[in-house]
Backbone of each chain as ProteinMPNN parsed JSONL, in Angstrom:
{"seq_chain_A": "XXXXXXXXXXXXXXXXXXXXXXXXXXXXXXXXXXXXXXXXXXXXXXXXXXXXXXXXXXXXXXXXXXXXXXXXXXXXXXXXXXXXXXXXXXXXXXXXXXXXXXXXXXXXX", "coords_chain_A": {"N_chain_A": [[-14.319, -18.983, -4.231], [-14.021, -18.804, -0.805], [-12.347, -16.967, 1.688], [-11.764, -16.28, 4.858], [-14.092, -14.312, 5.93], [-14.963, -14.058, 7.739], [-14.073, -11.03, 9.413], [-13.159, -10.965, 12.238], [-10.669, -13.082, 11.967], [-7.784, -12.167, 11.849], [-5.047, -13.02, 12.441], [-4.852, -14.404, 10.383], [-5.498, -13.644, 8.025], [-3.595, -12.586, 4.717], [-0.275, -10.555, 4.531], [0.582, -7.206, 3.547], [3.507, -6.871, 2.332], [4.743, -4.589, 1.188], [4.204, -1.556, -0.218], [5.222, -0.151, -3.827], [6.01, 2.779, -5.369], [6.405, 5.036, -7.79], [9.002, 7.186, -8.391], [11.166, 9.855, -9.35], [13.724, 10.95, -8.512], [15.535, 9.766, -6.325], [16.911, 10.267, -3.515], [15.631, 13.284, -2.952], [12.637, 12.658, -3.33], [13.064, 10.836, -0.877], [13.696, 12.346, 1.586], [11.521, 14.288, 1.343], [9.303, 13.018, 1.823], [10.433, 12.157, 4.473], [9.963, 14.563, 5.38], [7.229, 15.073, 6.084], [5.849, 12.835, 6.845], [5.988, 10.172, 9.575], [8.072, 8.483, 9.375], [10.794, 5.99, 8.963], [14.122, 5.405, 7.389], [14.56, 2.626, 5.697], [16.31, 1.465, 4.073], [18.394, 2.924, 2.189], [19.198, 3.902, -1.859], [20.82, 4.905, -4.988], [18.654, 4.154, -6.398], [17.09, 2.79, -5.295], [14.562, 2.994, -2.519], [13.792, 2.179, 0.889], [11.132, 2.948, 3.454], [9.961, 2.888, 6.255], [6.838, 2.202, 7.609], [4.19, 2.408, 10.455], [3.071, 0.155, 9.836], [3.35, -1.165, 7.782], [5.281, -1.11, 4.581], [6.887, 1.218, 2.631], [8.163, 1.556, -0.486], [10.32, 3.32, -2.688], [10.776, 3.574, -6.17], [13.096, 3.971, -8.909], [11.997, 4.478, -12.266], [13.046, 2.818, -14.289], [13.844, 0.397, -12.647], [11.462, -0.896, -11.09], [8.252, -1.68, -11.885], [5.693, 0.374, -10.369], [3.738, -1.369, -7.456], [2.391, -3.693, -5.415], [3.57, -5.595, -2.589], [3.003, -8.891, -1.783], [2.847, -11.025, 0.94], [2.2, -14.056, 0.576], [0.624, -17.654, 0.945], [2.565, -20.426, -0.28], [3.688, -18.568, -2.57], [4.915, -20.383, -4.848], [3.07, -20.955, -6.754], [2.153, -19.585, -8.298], [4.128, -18.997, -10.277], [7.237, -19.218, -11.481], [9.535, -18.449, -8.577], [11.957, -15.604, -7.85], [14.943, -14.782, -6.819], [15.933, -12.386, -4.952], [17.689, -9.023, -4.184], [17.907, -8.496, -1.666], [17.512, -10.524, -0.917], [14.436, -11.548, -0.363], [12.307, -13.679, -1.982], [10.094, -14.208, -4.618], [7.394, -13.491, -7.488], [6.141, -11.258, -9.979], [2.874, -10.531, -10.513], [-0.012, -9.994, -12.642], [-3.074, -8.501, -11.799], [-6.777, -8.395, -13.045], [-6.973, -5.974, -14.144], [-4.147, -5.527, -14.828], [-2.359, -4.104, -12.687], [0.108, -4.427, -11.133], [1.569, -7.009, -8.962], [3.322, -8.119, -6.292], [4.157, -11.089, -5.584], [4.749, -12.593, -3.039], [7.147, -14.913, -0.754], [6.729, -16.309, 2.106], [9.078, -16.643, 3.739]], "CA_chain_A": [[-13.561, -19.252, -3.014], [-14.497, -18.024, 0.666], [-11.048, -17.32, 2.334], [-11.758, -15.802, 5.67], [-14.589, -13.402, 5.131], [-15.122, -13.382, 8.662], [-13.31, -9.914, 10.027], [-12.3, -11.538, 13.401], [-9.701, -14.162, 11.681], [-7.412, -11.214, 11.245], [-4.339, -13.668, 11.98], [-5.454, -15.46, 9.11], [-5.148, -13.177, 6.543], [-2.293, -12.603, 4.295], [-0.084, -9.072, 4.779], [0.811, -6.123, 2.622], [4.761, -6.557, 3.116], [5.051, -2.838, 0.796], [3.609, -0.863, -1.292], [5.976, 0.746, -4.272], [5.718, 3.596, -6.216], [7.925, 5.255, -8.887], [9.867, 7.893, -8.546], [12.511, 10.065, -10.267], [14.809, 11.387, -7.828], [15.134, 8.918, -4.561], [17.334, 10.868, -2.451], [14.693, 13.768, -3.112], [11.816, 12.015, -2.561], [13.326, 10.224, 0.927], [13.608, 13.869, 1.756], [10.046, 14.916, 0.621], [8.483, 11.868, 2.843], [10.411, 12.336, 6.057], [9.752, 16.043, 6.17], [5.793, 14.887, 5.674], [5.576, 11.926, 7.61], [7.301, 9.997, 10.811], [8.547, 7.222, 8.855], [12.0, 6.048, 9.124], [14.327, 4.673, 6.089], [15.057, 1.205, 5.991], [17.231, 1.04, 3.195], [18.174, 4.14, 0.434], [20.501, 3.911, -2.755], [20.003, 5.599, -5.811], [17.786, 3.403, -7.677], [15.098, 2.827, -4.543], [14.467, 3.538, -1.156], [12.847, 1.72, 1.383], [10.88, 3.692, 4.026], [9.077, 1.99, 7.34], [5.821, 2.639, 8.497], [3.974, 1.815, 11.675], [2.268, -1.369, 9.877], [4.013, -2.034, 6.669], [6.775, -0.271, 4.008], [6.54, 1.844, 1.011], [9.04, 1.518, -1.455], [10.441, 4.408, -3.721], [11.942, 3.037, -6.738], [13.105, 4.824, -10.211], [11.158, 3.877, -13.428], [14.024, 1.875, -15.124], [13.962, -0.822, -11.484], [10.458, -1.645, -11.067], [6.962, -0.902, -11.946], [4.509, 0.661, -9.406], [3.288, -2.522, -7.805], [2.448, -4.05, -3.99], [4.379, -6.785, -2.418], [1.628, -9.437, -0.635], [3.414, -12.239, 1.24], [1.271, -15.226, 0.534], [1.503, -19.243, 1.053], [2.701, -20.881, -1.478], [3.672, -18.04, -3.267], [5.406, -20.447, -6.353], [1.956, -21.087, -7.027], [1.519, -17.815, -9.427], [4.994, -18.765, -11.439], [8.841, -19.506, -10.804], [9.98, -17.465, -7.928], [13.163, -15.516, -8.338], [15.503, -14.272, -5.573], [16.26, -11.165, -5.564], [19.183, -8.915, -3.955], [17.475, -8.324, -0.329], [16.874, -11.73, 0.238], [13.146, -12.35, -0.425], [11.744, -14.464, -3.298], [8.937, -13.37, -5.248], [6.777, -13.845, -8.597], [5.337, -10.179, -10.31], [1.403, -10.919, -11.263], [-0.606, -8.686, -12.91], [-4.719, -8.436, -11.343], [-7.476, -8.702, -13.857], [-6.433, -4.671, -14.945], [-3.074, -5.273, -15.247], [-2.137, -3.483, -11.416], [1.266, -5.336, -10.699], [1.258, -7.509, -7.615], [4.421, -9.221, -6.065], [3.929, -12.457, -4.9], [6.292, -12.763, -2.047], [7.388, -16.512, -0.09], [7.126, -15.386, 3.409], [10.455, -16.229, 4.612]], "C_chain_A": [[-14.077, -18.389, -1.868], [-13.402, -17.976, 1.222], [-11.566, -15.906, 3.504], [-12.388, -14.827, 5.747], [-14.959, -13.004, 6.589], [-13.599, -12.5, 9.286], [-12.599, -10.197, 11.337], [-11.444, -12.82, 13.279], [-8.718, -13.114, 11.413], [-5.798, -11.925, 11.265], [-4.27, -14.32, 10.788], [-5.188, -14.508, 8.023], [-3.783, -12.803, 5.968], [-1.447, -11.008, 4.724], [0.612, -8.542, 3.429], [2.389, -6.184, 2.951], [5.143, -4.278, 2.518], [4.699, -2.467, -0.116], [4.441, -0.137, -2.491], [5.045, 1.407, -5.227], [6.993, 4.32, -7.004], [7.866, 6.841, -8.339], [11.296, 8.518, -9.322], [13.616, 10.303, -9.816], [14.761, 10.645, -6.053], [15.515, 10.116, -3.633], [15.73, 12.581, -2.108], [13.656, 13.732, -2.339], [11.836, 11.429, -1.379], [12.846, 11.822, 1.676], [12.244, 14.82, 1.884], [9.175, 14.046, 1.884], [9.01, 12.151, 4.093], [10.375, 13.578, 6.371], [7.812, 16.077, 6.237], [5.237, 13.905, 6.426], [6.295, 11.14, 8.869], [7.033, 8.623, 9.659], [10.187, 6.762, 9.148], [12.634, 5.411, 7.815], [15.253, 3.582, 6.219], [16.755, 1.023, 5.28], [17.212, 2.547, 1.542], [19.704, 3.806, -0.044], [20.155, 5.334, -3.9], [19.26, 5.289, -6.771], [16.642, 3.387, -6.78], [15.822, 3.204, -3.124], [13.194, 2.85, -0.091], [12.326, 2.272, 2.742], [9.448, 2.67, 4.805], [8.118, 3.0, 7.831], [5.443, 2.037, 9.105], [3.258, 0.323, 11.335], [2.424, -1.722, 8.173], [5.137, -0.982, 5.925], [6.65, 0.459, 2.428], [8.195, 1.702, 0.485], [9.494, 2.763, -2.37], [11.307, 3.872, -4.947], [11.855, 3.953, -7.997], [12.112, 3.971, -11.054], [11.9, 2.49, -14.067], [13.718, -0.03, -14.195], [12.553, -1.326, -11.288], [9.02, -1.082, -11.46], [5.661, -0.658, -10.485], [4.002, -0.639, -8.8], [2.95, -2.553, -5.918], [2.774, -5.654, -3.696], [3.608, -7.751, -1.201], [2.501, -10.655, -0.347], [1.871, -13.314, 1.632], [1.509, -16.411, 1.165], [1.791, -19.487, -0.17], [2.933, -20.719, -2.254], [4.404, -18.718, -5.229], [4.141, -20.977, -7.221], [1.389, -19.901, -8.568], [2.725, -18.169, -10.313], [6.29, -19.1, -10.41], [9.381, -18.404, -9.69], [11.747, -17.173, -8.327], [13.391, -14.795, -6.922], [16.2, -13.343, -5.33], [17.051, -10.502, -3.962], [19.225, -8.851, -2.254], [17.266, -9.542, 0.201], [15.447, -12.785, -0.343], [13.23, -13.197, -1.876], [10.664, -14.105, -3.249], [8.341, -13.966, -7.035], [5.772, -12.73, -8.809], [4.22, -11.362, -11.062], [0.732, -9.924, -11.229], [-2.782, -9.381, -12.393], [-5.278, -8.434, -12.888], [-7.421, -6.947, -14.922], [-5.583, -3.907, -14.739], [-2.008, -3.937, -13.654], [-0.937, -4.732, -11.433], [1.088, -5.964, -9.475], [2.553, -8.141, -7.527], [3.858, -10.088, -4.925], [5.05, -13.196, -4.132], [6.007, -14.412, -0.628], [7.263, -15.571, 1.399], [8.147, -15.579, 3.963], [11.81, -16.981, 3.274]], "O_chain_A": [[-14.539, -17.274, -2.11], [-13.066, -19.133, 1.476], [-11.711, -14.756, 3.089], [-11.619, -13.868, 5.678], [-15.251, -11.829, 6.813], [-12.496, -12.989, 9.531], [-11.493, -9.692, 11.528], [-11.397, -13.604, 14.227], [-8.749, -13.056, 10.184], [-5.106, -11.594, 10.302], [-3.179, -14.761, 10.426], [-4.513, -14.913, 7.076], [-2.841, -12.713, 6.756], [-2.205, -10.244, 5.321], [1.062, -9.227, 2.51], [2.678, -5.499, 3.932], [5.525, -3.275, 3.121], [4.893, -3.166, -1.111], [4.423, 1.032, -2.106], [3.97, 1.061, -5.717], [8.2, 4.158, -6.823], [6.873, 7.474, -7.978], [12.232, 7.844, -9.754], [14.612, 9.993, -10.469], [14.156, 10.969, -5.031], [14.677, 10.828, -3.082], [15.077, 12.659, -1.068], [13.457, 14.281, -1.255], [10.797, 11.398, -0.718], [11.76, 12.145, 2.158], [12.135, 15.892, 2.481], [8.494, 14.619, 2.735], [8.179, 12.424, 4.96], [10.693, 13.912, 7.512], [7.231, 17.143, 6.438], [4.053, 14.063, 6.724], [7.379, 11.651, 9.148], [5.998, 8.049, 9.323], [10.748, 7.667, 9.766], [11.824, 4.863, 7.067], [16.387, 3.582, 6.697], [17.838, 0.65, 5.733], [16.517, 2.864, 0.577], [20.754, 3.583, 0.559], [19.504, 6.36, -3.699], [19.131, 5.911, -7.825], [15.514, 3.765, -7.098], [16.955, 3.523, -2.766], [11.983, 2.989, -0.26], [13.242, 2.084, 3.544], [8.49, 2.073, 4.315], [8.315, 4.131, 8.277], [5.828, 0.874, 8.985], [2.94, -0.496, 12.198], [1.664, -2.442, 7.527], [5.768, -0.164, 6.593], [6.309, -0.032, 1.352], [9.191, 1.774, 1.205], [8.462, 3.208, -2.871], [12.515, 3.729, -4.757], [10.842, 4.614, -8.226], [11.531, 2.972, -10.629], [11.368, 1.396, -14.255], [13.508, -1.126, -14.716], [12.565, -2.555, -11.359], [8.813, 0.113, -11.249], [5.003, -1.51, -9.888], [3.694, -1.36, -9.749], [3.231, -1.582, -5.216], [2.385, -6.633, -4.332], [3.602, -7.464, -0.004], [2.898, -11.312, -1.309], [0.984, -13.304, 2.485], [2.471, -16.465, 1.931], [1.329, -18.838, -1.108], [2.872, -21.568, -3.143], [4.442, -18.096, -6.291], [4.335, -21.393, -8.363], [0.488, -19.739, -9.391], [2.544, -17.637, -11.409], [6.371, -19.202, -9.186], [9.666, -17.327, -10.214], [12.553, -17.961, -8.822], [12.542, -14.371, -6.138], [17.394, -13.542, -5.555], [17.065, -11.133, -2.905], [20.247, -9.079, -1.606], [16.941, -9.783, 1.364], [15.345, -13.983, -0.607], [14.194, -13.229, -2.641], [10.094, -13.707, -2.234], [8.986, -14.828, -7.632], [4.701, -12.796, -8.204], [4.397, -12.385, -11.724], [0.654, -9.085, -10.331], [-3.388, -10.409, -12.699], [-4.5, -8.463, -13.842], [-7.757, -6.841, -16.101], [-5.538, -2.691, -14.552], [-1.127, -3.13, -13.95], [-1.232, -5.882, -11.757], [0.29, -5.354, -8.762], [2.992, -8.703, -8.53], [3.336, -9.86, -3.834], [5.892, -14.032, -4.461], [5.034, -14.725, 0.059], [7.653, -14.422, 1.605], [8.423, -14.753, 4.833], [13.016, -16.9, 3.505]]}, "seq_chain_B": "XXXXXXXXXXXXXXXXXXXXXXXXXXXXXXXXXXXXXXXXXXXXXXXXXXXXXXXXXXXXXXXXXXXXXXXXXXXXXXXXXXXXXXXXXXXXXXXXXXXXXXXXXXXXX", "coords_chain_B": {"N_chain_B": [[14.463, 17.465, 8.1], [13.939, 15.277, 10.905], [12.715, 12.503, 11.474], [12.107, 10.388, 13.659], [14.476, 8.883, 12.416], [15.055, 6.364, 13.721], [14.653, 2.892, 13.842], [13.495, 1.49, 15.902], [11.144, 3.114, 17.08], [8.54, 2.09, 16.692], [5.852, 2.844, 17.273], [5.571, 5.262, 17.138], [5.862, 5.713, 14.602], [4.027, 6.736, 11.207], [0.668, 5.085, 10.233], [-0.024, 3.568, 7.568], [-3.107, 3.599, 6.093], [-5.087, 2.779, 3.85], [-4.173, 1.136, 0.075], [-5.264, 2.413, -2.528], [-6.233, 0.867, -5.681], [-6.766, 1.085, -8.896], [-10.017, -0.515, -10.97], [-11.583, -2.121, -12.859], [-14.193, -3.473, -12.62], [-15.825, -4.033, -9.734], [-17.011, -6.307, -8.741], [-15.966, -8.251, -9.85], [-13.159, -8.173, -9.644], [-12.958, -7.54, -6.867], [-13.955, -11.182, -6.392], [-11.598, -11.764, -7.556], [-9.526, -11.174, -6.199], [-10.111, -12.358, -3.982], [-9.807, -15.137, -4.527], [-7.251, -15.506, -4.616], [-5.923, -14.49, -2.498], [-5.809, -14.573, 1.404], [-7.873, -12.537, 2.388], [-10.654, -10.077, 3.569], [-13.882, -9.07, 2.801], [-14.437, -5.972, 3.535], [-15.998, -3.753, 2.525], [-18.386, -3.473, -0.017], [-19.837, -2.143, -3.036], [-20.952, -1.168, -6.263], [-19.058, 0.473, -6.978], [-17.113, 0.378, -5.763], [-14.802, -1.08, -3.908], [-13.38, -2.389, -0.232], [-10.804, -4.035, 0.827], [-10.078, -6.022, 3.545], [-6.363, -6.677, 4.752], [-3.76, -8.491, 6.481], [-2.376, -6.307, 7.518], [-3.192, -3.494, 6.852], [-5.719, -2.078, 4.856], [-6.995, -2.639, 1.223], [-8.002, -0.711, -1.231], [-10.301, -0.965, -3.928], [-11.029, 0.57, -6.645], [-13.838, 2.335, -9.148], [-12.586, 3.879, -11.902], [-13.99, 6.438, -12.41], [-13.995, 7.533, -9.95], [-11.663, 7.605, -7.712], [-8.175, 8.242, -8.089], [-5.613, 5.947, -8.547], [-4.013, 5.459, -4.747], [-2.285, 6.262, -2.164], [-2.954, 5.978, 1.615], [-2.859, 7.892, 4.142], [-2.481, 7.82, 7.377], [-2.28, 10.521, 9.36], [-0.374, 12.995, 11.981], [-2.348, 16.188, 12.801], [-3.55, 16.369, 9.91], [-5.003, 18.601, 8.916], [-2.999, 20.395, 8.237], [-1.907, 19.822, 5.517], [-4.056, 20.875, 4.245], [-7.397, 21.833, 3.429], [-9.782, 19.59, 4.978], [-11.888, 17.304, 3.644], [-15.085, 15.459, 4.624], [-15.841, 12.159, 4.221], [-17.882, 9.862, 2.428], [-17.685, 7.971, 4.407], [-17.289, 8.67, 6.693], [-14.092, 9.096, 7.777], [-11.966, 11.422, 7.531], [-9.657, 13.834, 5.145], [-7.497, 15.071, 3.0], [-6.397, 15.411, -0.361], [-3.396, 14.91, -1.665], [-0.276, 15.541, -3.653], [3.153, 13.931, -3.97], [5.945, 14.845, -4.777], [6.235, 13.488, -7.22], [3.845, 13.322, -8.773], [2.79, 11.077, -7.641], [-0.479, 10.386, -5.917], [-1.371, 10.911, -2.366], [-3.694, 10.428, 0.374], [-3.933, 12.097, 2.881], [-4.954, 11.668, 5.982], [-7.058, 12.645, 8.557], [-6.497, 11.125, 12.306], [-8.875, 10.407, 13.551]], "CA_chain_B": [[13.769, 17.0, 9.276], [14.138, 14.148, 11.379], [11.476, 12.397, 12.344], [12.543, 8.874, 14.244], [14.991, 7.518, 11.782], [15.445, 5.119, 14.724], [13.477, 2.104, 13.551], [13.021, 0.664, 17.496], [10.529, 3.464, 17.479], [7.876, 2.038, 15.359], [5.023, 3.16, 18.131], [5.671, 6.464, 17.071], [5.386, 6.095, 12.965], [2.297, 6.849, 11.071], [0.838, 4.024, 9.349], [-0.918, 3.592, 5.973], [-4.795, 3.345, 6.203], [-5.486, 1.646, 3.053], [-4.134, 1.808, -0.332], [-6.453, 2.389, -3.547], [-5.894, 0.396, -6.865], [-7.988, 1.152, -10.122], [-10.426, -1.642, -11.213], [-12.945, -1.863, -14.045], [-15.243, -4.082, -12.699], [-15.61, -4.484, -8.627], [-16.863, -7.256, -8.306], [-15.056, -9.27, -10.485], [-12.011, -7.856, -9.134], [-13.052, -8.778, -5.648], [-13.833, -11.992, -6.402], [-9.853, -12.553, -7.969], [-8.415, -10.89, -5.005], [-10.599, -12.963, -2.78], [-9.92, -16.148, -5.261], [-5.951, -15.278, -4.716], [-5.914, -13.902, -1.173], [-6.578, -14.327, 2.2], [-8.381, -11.177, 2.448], [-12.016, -10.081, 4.117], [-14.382, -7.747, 2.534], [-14.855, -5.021, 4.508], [-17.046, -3.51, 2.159], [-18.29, -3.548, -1.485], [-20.691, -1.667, -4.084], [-20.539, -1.348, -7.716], [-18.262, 1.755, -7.216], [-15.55, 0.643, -4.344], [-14.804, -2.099, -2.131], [-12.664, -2.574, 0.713], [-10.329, -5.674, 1.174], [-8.714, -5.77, 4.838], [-5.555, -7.642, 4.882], [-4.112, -8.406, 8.101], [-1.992, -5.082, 8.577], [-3.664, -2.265, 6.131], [-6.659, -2.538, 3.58], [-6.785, -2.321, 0.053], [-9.271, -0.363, -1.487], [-10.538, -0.961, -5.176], [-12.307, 1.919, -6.788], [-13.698, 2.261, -10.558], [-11.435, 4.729, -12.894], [-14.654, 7.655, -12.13], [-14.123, 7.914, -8.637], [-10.609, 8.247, -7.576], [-7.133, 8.36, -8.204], [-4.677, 5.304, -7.384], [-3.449, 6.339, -4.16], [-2.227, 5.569, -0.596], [-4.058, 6.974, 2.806], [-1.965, 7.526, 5.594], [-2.963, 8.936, 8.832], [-0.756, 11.447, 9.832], [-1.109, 14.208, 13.002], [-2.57, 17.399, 11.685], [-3.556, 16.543, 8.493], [-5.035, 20.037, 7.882], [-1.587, 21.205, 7.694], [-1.751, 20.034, 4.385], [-5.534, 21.694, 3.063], [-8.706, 21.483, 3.986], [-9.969, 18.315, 5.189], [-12.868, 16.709, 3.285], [-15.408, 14.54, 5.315], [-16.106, 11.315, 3.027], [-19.373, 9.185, 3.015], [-17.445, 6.403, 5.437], [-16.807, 9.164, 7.977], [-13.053, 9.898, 7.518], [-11.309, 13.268, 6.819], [-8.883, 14.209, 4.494], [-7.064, 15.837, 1.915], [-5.565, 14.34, -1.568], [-1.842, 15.776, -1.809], [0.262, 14.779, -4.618], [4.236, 14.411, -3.984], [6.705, 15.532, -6.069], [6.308, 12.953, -8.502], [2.7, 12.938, -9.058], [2.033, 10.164, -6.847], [-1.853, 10.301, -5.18], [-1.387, 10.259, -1.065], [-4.614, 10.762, 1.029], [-3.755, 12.506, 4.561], [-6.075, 11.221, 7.113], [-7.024, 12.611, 9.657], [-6.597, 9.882, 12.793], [-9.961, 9.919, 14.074]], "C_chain_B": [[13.781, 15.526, 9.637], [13.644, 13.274, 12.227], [11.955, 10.558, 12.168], [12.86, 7.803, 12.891], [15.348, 6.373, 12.865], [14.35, 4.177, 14.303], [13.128, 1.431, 15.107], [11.359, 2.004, 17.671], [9.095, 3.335, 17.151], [6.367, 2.412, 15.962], [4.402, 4.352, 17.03], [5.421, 6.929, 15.0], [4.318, 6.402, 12.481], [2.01, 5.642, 10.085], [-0.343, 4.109, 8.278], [-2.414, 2.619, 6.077], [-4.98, 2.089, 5.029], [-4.278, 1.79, 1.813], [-5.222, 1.13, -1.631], [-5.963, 1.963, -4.848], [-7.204, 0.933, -7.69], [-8.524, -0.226, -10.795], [-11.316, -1.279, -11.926], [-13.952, -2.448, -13.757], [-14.697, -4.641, -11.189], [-15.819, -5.667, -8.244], [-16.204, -8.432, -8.874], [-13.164, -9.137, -9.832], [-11.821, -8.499, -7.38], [-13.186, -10.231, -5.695], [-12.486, -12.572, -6.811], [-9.169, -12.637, -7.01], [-8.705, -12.223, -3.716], [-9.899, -15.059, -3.162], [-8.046, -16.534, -4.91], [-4.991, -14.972, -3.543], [-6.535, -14.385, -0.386], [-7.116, -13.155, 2.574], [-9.632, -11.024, 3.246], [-12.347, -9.151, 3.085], [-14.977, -6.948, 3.254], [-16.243, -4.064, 4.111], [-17.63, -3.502, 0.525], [-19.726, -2.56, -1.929], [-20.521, -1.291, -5.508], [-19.397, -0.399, -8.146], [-17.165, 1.825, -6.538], [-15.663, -1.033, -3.759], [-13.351, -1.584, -1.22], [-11.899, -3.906, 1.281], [-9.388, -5.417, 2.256], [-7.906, -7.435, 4.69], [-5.453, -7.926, 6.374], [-3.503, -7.314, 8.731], [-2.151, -3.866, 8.149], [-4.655, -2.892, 5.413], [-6.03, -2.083, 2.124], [-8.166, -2.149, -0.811], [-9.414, -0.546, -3.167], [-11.593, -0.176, -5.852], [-12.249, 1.8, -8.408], [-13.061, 3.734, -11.058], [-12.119, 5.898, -12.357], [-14.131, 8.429, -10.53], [-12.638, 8.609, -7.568], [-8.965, 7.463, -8.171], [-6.566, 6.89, -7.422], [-4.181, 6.145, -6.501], [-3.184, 5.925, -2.673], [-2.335, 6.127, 0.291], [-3.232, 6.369, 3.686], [-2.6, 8.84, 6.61], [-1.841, 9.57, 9.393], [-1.593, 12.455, 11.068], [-1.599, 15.579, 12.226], [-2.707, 17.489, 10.453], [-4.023, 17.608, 7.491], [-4.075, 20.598, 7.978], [-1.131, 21.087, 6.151], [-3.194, 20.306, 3.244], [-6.509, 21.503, 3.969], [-9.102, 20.04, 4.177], [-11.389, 18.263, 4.695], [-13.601, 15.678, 4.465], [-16.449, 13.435, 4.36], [-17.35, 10.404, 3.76], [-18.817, 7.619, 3.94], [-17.2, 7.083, 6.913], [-15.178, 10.35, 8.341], [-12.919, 11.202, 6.77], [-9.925, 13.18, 6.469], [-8.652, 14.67, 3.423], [-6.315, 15.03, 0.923], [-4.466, 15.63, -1.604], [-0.834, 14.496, -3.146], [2.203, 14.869, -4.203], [5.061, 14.709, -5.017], [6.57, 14.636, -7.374], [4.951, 12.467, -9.108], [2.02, 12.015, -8.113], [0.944, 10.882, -5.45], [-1.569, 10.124, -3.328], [-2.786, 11.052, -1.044], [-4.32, 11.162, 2.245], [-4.886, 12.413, 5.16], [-5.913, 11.913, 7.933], [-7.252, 11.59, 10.825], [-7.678, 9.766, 13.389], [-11.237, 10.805, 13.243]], "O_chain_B": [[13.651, 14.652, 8.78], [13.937, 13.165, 13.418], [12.084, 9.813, 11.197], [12.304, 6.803, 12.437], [16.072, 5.459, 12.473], [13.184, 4.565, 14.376], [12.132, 0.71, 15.06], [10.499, 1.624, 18.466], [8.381, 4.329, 17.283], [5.505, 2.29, 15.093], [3.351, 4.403, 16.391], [5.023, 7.934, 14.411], [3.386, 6.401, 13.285], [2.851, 5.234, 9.283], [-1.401, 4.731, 8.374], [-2.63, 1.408, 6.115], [-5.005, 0.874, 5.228], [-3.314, 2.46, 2.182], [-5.743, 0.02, -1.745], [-5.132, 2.755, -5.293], [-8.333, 1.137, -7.244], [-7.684, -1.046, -11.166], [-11.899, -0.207, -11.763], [-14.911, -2.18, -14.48], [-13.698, -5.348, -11.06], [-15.029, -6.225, -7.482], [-15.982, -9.47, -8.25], [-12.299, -10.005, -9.713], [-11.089, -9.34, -6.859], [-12.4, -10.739, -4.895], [-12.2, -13.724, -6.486], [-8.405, -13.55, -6.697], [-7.94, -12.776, -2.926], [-9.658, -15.924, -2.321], [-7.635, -17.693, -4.964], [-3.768, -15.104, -3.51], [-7.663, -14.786, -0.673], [-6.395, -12.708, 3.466], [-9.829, -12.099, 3.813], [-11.492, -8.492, 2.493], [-16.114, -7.208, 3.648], [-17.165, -3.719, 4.851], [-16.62, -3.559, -0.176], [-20.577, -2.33, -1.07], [-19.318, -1.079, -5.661], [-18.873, -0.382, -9.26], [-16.366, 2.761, -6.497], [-16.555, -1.771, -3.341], [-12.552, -0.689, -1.494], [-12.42, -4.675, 2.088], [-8.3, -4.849, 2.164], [-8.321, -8.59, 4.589], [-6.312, -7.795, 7.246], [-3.678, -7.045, 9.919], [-1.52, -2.973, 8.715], [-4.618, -4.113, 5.261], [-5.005, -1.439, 1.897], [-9.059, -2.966, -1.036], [-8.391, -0.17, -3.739], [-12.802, -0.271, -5.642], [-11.263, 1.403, -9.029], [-13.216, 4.683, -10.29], [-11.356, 6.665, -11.771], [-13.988, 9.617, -10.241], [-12.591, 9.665, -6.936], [-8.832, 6.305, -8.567], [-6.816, 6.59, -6.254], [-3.856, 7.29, -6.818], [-4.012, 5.215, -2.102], [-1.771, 7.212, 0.15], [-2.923, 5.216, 3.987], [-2.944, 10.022, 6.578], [-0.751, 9.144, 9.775], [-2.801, 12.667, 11.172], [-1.167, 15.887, 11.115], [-2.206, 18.392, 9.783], [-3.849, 17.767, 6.282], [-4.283, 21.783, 7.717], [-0.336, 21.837, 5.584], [-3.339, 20.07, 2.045], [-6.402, 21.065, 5.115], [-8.618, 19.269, 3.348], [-12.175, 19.066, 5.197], [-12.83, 15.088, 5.222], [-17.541, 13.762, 3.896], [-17.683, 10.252, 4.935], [-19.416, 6.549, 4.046], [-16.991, 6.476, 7.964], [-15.039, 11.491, 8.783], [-13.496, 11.766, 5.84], [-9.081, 12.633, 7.179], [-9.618, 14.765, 2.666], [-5.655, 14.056, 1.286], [-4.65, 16.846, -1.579], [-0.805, 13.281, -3.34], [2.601, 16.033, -4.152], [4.645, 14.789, -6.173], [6.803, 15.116, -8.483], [4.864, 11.452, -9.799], [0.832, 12.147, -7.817], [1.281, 11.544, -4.469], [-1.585, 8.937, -3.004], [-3.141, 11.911, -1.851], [-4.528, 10.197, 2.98], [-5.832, 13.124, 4.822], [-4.762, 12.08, 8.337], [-8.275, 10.945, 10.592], [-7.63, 8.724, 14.043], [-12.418, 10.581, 13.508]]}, "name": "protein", "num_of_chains": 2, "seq": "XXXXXXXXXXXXXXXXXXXXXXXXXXXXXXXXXXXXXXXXXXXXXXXXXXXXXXXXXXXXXXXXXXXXXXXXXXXXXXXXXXXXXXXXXXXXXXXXXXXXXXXXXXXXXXXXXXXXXXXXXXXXXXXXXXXXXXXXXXXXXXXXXXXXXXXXXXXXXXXXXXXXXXXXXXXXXXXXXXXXXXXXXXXXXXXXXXXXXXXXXXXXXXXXXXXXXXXXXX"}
């Protein structure tokens, strides 16, 4: 496949909606990040934490809620598997890369 | 510390350069992402590439080289070590937060 290889289609390509990573202690970690970075926090509980940056969103979630993973809003995303709809809203479908790296496969709206 | 929980300020955030997944085999890996994604390659060799989305990259590096990990440009990034200068140009330091997780502090130019 050739999907947009030229660098000046930059509408064209898909986006990174957020990146997660695990964590053990959210409140903590929120804590740890905004004394380290200008970010602001979208959304904190005590299972995850969602934290805005200037051009997409990191995620903090415990071990038990999700695995390490990045959330790519695609087309077509039911294309990869059944989407499910989950508590924020979006719809999505986890896929694992060729070594097993989690990927969420997010509908864009 | 309180660094613009106001999300209207999003000028003012720092935003995430790339981030780095582990891959066993680059070009096969590029070719899935590319096979799966609208993506570009920004750059490739048997040891790294570079896939720009449309609002951060995503870098794919083999297991030798580095650490999953996510590169954010922040002000003063020798506030947190010495700054390395890497064979693409950029400077920075690998910092780990409290829970192990890999960041890269950029410096922004």
């Amino acid at each position: 496949m050739d999907h947009n290889t030229d660098t000046t289609e930059q509408a064209a390509l898909d986006s990174i909606h957020h990146l997660a990573i695990v964590v053990t202690d959210v409140a903590a970690s929120v804590a740890w990040y905004q004394a380290n970075f200008k970010c602001a926090v979208t959304y904190q509980d005590a299972t995850w934490a969602l934290l805005k940056f200037a051009n997409t969103s990191m995620a903090l979630v415990i071990p038990a809620q999700h695995p390490p993973h990045i959330g790519i809003q695609v087309d077509d995303a039911a294309r990869f598997g059944p989407l499910t709809t989950h508590r924020d809203g979006t719809r999505s479908v986890y896929v694992n890369d060729p070594d097993g790296n989690a990927l969420e496969m997010m509908a864009r709206a």
